[in-house]
C-alpha positions as CSV (number, residue, x, y, z in Angstrom):
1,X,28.3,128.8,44.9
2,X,25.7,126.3,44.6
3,X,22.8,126.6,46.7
4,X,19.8,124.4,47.4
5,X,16.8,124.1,44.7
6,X,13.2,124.1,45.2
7,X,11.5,123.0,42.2
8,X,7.8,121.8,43.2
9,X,5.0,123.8,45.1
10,X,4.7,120.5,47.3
11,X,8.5,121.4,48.7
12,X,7.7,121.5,52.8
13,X,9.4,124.7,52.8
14,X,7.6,126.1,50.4
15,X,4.5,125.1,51.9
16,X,5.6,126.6,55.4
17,X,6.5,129.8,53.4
18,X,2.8,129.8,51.8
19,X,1.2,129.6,55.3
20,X,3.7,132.3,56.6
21,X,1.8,134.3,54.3
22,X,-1.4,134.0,55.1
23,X,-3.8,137.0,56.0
24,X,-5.8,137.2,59.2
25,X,-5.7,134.8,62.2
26,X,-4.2,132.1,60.3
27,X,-1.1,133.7,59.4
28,X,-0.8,135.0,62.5
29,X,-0.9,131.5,64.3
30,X,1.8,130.6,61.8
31,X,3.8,132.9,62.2
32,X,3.9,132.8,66.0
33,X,4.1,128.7,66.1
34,X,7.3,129.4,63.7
35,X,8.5,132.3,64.9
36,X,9.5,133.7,61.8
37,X,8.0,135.7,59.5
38,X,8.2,136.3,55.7
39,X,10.4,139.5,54.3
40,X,9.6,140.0,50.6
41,X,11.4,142.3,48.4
42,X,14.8,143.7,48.1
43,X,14.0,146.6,49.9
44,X,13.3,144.6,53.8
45,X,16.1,141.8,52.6
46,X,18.4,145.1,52.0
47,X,17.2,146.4,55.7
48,X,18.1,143.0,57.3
49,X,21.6,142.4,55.6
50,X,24.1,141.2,58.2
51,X,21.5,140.7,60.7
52,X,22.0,137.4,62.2
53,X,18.3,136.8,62.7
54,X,17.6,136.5,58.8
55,X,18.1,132.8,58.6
56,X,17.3,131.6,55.0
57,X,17.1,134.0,51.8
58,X,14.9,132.7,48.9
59,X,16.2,133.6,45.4
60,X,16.3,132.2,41.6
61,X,18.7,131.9,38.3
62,X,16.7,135.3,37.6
63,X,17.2,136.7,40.9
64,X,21.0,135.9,41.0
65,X,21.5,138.2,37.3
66,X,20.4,141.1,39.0
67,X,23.5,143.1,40.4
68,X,21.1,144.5,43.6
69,X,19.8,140.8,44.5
70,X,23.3,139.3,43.8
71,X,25.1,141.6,46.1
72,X,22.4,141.7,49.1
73,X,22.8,137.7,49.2
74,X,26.2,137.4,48.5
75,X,26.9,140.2,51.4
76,X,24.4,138.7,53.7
77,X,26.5,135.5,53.3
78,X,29.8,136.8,54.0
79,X,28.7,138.2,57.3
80,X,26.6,135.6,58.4
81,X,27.7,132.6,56.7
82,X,25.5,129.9,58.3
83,X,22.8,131.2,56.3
84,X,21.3,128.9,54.9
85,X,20.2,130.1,50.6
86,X,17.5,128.1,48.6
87,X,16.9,129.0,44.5
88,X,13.4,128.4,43.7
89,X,12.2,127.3,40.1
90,X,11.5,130.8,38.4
91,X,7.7,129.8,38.1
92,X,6.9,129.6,41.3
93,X,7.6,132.8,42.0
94,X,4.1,133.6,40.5
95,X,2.8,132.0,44.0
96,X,4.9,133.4,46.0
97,X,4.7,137.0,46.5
98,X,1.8,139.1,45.5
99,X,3.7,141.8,43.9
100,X,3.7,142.4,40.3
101,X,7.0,141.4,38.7
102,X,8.2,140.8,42.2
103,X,12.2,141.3,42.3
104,X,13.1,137.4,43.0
105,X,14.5,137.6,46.6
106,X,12.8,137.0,50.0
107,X,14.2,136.0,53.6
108,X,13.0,134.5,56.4
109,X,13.5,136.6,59.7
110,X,13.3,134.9,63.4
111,X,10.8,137.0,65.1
112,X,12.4,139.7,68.0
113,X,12.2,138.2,71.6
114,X,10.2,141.3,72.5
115,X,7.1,139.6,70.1
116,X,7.2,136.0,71.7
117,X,7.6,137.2,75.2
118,X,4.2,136.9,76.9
119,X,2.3,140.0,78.1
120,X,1.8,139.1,81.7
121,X,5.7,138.5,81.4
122,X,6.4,142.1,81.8
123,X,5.5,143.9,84.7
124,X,6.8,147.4,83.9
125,X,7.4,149.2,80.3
126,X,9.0,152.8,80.9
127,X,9.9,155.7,79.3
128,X,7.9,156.7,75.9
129,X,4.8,153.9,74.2
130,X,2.9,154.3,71.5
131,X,-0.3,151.7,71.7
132,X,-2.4,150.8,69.0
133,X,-5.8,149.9,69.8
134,X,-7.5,147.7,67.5
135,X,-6.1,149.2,64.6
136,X,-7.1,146.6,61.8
137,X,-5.8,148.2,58.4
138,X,-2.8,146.7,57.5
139,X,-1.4,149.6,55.7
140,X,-2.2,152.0,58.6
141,X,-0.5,149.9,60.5
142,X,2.9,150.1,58.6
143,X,2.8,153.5,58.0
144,X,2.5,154.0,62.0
145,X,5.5,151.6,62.3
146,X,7.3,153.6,60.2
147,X,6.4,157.3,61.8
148,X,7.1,155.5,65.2
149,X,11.0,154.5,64.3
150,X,11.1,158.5,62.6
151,X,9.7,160.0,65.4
152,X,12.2,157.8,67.7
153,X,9.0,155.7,69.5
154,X,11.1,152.8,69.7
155,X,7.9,150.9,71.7
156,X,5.0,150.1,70.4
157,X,1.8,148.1,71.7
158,X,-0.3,146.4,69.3
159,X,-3.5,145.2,71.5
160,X,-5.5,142.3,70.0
161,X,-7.2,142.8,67.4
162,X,-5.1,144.7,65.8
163,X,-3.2,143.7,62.3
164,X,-0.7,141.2,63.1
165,X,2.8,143.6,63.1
166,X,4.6,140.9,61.4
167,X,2.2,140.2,58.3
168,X,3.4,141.2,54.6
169,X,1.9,144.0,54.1
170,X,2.1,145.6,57.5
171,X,5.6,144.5,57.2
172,X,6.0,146.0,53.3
173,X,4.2,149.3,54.4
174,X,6.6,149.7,57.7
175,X,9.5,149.7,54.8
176,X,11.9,148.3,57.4
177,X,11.1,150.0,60.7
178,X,10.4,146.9,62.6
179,X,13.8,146.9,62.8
180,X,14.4,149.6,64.5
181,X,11.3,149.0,66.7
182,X,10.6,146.8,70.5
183,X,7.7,145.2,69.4
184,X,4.7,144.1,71.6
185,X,1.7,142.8,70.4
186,X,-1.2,140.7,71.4
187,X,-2.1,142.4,74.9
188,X,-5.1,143.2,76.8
189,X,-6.5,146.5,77.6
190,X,-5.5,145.8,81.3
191,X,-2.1,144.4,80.9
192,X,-1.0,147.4,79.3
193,X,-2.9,149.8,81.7
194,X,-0.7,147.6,84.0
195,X,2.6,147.5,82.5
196,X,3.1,150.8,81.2
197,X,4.1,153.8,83.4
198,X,4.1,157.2,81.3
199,X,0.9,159.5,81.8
200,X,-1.2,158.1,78.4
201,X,-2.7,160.8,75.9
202,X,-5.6,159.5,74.0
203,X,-6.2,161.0,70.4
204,X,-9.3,161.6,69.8
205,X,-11.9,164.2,68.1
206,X,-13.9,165.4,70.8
207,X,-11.0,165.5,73.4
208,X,-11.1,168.7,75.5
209,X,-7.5,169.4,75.5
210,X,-5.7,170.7,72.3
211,X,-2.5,168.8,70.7
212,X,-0.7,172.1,70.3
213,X,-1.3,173.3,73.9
214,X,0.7,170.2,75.8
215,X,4.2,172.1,75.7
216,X,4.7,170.9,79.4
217,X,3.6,166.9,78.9
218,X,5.4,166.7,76.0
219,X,8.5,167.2,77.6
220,X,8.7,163.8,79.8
221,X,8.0,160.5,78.9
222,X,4.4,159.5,77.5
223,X,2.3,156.8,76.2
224,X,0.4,158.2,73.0
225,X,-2.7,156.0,72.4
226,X,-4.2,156.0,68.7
227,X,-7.8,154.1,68.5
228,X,-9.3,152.2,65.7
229,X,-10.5,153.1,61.9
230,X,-14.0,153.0,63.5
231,X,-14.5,153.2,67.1
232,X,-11.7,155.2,68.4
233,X,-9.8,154.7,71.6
234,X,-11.6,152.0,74.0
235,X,-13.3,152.8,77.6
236,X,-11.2,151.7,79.2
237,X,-7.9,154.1,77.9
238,X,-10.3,156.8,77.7
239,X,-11.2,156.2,81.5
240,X,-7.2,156.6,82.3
241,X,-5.7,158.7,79.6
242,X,-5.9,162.9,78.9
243,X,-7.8,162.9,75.6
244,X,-6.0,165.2,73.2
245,X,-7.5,166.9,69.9
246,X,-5.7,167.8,66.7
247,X,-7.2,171.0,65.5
248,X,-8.8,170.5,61.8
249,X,-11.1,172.0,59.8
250,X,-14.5,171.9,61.1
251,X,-15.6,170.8,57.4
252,X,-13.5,168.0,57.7
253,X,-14.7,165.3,60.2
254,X,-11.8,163.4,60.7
255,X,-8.1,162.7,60.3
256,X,-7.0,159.1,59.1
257,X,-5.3,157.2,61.8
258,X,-1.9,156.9,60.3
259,X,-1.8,160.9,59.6
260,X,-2.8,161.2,63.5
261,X,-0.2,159.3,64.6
262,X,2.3,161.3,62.6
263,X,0.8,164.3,63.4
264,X,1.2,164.1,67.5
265,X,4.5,162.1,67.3
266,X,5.9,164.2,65.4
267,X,4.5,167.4,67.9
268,X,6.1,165.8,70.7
269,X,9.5,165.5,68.6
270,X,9.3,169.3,67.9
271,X,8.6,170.2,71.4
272,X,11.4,168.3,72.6
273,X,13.6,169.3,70.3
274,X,12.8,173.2,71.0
């Protein structure tokens, strides 16, 4: 099967694929004006096989002689056959990703509905949330992603400010949860206080209430908020929410955000589950 070449860095495609990947704000405004966003590695190409949202897979000769590569592109095909398949020149894979010896395969994935729809859009959002408030490490952001789709949170928040959900390395450290996640990001403190009904628990280190004493809430539907790297939960959640404390070593002044997160979804799993 022959499949379409991209040979120069000036391609257009290329170019929209570069921008796709750009950090901060301005890959976030590409990535929303596109609605797409960039899935490197054969790991999240692998997680999106046979979904028809992955539009356009990005490969090379190289690429194509390995048996993992071949056979996620040739499957992804076969199930969704108006994909369309470009081979780039083997050199300008080099500008491409940022990985070391990066495997040669990429996709480009339409963004969920859930991400484009506006906040003010949606008036009510039931049943279990998890919000992240101005949570601005990338990585911590992932690894949340991924404890939320474990942990069965299925909706998440991401406030402004936060990383953008859909960037590369929020998207490489979520190792393919986003899939299994409603995404929501770009709201206001007051349009979630709005939209979201389940009582909110606020973690945070100075919270009267302890994590392992909420047997009772734990059992219904609630809306766990985790708070930035270096202020915490804002006001205004703190104002409306039942701050909750995970009990650590008193030598130790703090949890990462990430391992909080895991630590209280993962809580409310046991309790349910017993």
């Amino acid at each position: 099967m022959n499949f379409d070449l991209i040979t120069s860095k000036e391609n257009p495609l290329f170019k929209e694929i570069r921008l796709l990947q750009a950090a901060g704000s301005k890959g976030q405004k590409a990535r929303n004006a596109r609605g797409q966003a960039l899935l490197e590695g054969i790991h999240l190409v692998q997680t999106w096989v046979g979904d028809p949202s992955l539009k356009i897979l990005l490969t090379s000769e190289v690429g194509l002689q390995n048996p993992e590569i071949s056979e996620a592109v040739y499957s992804h095909i076969e199930i969704c056959p108006d994909t369309k398949v470009f081979q780039l020149d083997s050199a300008l894979w080099d500008l491409l990703s940022e990985l070391v010896n990066a495997p040669h395969i990429a996709g480009l994935l339409d963004l969920p509905q859930s991400c484009l729809t506006p906040p003010q859009s949606i008036s009510t959002l039931a049943g279990d949330v998890l919000i992240l408030d101005r949570i601005q490490d990338a990585g911590n952001v992932g690894s949340i992603l991924r404890t939320a789709a474990a942990a069965g949170f299925t909706q998440v928040i991401a406030l402004s400010g936060c990383a953008h959900l859909w960037s590369s390395k929020v998207l490489r450290a979520g190792m393919g949860a986003h899939r299994l996640l409603d995404l929501y990001e770009g709201w206001s403190n007051q349009q979630v206080l709005s939209a979201v009904t389940a009582p909110m628990l606020a973690a945070t280190a100075d919270a009267e209430y302890e994590l392992f004493a909420l047997q009772k809430e734990l059992q219904h539907p609630v809306a766990w908020v985790m708070g930035s790297e270096g202020q915490g939960v804002s006001e205004d959640f703190l104002a409306q929410a039942k701050g909750v404390a995970i009990p650590i070593d008193p030598r130790v002044e703090s949890l990462n955000v990430s391992t909080a997160a895991a630590v209280c979804l993962f809580e409310t799993m046991r309790v349910r589950r017993s």
